[in-house]
Backbone bond lengths (Angstrom), bond angles and torsions (degrees), N, CA, C in turn:
res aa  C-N    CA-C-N  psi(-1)  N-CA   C-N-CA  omega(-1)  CA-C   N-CA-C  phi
1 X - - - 1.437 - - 1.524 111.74 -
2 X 1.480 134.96 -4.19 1.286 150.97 -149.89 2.045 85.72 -76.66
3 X 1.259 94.51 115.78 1.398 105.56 150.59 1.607 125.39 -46.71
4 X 1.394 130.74 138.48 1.471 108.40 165.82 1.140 102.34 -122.71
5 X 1.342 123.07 -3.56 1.900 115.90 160.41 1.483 98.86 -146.65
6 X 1.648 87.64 151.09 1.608 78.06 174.20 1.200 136.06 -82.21
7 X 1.483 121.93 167.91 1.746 101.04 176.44 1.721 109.90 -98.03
8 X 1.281 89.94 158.20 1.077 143.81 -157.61 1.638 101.31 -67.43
9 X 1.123 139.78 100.75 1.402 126.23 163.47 1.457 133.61 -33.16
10 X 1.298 109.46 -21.32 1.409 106.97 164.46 1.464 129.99 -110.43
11 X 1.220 93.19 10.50 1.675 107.88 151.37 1.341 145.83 -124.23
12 X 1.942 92.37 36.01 1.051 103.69 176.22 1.391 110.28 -120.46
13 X 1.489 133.66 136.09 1.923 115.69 -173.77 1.438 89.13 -143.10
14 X 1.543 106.66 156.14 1.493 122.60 172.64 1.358 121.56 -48.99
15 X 1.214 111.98 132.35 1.683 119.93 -176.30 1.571 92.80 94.56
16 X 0.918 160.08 -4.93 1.465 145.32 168.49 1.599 98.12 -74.23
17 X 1.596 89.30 120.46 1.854 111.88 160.70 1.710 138.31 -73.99
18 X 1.029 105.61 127.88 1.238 106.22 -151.46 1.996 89.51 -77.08
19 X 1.149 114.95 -176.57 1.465 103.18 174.22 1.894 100.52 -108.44
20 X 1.212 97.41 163.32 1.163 99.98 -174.35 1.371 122.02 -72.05
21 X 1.836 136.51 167.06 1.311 129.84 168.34 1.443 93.17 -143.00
22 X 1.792 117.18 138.07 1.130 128.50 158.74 1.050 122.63 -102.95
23 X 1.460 129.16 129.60 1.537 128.80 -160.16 1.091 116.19 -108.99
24 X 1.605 157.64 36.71 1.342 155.91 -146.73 1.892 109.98 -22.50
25 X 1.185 128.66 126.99 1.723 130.87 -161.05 1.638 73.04 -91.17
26 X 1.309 139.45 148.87 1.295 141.07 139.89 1.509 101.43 -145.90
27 X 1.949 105.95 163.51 1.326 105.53 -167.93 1.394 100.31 -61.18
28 X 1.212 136.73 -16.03 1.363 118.39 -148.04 2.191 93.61 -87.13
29 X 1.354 91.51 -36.53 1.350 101.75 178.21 1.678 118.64 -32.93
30 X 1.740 97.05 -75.90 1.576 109.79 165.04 1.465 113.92 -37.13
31 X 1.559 121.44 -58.24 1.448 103.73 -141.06 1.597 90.10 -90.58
32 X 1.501 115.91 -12.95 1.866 97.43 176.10 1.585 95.59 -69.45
33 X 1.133 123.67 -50.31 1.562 129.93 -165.13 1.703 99.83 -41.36
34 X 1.193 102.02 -73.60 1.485 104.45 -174.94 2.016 111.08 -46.26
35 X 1.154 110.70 -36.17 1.656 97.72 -151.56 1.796 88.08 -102.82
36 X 1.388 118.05 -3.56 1.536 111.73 145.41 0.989 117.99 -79.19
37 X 0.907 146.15 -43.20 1.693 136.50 -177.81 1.661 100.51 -89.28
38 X 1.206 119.93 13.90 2.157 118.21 169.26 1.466 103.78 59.50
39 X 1.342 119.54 28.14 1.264 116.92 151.55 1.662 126.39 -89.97
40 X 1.274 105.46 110.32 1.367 124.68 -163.15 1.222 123.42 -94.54
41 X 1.512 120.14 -14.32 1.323 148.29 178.37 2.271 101.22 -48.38
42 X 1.627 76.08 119.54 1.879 77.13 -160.08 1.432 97.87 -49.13
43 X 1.427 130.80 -48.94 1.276 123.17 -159.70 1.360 118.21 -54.09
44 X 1.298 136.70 -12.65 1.241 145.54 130.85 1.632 143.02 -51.37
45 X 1.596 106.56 0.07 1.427 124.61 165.99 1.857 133.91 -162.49
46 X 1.718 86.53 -3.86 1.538 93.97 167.19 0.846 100.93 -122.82
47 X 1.632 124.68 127.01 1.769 141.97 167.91 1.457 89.33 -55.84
48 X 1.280 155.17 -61.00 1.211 137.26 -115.52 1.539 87.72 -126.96
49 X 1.233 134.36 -26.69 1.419 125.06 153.09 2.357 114.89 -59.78
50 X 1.122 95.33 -34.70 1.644 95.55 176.12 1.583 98.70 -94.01
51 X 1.007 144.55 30.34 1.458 146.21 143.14 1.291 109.30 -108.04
52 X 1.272 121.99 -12.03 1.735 100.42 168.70 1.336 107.36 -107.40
53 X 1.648 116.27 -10.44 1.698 102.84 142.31 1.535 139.93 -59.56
54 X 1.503 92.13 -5.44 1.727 97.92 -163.68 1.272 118.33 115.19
55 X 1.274 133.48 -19.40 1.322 137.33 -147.18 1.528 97.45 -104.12
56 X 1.478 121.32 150.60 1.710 124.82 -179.69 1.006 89.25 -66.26
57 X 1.555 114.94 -37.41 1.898 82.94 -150.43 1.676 76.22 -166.47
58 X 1.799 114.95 -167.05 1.612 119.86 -150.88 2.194 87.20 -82.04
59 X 1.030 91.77 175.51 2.021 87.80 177.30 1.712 81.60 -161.94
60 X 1.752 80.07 142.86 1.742 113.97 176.27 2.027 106.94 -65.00
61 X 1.364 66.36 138.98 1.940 83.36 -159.46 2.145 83.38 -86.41
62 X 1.607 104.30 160.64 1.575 116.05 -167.60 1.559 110.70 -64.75
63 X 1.405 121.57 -12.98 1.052 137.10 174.29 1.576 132.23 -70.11
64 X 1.658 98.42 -19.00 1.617 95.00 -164.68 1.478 71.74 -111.57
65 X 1.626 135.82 -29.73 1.204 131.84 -172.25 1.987 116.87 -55.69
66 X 1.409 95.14 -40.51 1.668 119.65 171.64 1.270 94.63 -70.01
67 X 1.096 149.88 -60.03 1.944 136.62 -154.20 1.820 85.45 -86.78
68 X 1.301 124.24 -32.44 2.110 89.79 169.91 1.317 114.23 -105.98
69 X 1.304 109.54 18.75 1.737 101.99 155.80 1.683 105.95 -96.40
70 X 0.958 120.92 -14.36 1.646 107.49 -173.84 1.768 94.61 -103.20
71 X 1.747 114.71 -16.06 1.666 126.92 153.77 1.708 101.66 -19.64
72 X 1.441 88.17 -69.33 1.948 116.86 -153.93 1.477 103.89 -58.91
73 X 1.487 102.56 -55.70 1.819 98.73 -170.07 1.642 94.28 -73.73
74 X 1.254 111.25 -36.13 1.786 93.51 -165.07 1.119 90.37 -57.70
75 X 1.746 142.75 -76.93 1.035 119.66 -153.34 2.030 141.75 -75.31
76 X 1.464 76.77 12.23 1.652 95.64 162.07 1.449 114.64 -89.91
77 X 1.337 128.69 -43.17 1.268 164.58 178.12 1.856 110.36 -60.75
78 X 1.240 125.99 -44.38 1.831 126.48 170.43 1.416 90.29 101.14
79 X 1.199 89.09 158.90 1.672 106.36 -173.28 2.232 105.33 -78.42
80 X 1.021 117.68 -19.46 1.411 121.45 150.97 1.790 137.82 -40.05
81 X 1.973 88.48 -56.72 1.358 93.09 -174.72 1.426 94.40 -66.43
82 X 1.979 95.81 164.53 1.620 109.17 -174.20 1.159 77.56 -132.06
83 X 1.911 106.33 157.86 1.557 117.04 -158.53 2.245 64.30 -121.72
84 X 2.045 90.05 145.17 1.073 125.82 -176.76 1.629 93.75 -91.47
85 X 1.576 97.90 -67.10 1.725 107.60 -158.16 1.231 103.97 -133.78
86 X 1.070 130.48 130.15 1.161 125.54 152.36 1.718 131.47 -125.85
87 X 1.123 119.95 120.02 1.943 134.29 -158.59 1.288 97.24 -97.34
88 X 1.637 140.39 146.08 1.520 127.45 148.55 1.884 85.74 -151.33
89 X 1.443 82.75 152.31 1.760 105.55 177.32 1.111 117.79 -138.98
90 X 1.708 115.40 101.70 1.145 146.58 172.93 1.855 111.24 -22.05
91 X 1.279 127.53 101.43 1.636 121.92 153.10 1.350 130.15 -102.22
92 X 1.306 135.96 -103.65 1.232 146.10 163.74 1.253 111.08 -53.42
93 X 1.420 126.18 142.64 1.772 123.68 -168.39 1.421 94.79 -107.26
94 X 1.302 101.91 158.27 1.531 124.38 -157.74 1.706 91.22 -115.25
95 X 1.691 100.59 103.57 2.040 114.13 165.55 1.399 106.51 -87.16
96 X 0.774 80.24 166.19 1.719 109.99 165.44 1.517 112.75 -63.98
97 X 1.495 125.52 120.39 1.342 117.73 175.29 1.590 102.96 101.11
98 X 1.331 118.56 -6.70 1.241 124.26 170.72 1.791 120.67 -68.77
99 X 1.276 107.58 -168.08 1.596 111.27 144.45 1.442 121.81 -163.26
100 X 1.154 137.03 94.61 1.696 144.33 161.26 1.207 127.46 -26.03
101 X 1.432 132.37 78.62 1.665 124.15 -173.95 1.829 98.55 -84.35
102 X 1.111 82.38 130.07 1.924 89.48 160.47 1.386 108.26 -79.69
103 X 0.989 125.85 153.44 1.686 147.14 150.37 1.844 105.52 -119.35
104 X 1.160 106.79 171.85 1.297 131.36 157.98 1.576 128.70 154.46
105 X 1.285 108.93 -178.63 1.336 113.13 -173.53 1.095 109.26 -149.07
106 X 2.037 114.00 174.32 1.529 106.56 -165.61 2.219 73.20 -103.34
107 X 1.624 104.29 143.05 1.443 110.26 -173.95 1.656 90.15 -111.69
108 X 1.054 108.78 -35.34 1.946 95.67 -158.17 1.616 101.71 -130.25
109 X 1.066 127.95 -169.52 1.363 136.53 -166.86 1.643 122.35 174.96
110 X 1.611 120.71 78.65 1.442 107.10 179.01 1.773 106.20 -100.61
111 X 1.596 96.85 128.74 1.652 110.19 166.32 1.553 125.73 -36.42
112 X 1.885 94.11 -49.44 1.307 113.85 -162.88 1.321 116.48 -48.73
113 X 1.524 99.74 -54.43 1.857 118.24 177.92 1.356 128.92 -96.21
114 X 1.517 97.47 0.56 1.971 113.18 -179.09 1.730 106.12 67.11
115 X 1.503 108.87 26.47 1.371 108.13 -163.07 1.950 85.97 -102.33
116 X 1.343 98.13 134.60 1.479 116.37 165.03 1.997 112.52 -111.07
117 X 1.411 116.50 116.60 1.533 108.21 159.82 1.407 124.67 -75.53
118 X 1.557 117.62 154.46 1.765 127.79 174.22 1.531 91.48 -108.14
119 X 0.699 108.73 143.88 1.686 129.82 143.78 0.971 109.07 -107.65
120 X 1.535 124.74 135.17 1.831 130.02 -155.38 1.506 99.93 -128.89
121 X 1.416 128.55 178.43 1.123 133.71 111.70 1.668 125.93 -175.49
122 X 1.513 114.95 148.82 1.192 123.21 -165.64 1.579 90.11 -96.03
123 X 1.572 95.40 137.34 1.426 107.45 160.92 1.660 106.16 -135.59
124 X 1.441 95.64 165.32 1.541 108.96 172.80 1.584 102.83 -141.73
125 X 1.562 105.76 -160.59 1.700 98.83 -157.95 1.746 92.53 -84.45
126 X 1.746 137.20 4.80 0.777 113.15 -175.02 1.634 111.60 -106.93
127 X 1.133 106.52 7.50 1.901 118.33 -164.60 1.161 104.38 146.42
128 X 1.519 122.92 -147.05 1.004 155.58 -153.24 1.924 106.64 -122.99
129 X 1.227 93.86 92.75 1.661 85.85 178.30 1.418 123.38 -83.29
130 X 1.349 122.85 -14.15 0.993 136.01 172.13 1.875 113.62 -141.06
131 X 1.220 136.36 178.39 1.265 173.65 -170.83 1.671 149.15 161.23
132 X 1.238 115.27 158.28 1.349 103.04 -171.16 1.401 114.33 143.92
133 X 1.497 118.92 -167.67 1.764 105.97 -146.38 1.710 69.84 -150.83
134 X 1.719 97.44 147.77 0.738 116.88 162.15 2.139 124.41 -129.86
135 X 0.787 111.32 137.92 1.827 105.93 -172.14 1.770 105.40 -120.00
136 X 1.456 96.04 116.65 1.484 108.94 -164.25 1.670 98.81 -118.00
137 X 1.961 122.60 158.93 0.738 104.38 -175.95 1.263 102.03 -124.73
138 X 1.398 142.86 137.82 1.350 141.42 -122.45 1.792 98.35 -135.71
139 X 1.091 125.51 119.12 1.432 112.73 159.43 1.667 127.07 -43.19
């Protein structure tokens, strides 16, 4: 899915689909995610500490979830565009043994600032683990 230039602000318009990305959830995923971003919170690297929270098994902390949602648009987006804003809201938690497809689309478009919005979202087989909009600023 790797962009090799970026696009172009004027060839990008609302309702254009982004292509999809499937992300495989594995432990190794979570526990680098978490202990790069210094989240230490066991349920993010001990199975048997996130089972006496309740949890099957360890789940990806909002942090590694935010660096592959802004993953998805950047690399739809070219190594140029610069991300303005980016929003996501946590649903269904992402295990181990799972898999996360991105979707999205281009939703908004202002002239003024060359700024184009995404509307995103990660799902897995239990919902929607993530969603949200992102506003990038496009040459």
């Amino acid at each position: 899915m790797t962009s090799k230039k970026t696009k172009a602000f004027d060839e990008v318009l609302p309702g254009q689909a982004l292509p999809e990305l499937a992300i495989p959830i594995t432990v190794q995923l979570i526990t680098a995610g978490a202990i790069a971003t210094r989240d230490y919170f066991p349920g993010h690297h001990d199975k048997d500490a996130a089972r006496e929270l309740g949890s099957p098994h360890v789940f990806m902390n909002i942090l590694t979830t935010s660096g592959l949602a802004q993953r998805y648009v950047e690399e739809w987006a070219g190594p140029a565009a610069r991300f303005a804003d980016l929003k996501i809201k946590l649903g269904a938690p992402n295990y181990p043994g799972d898999t996360m497809t991105f979707t999205g689309e281009v939703s908004g478009r202002d002239e003024a600032s060359r700024t184009v919005q995404v509307t995103l979202k990660g799902k897995n087989s239990m919902g929607n683990h993530v969603t949200g909009t992102a506003t990038l600023v496009l040459p």
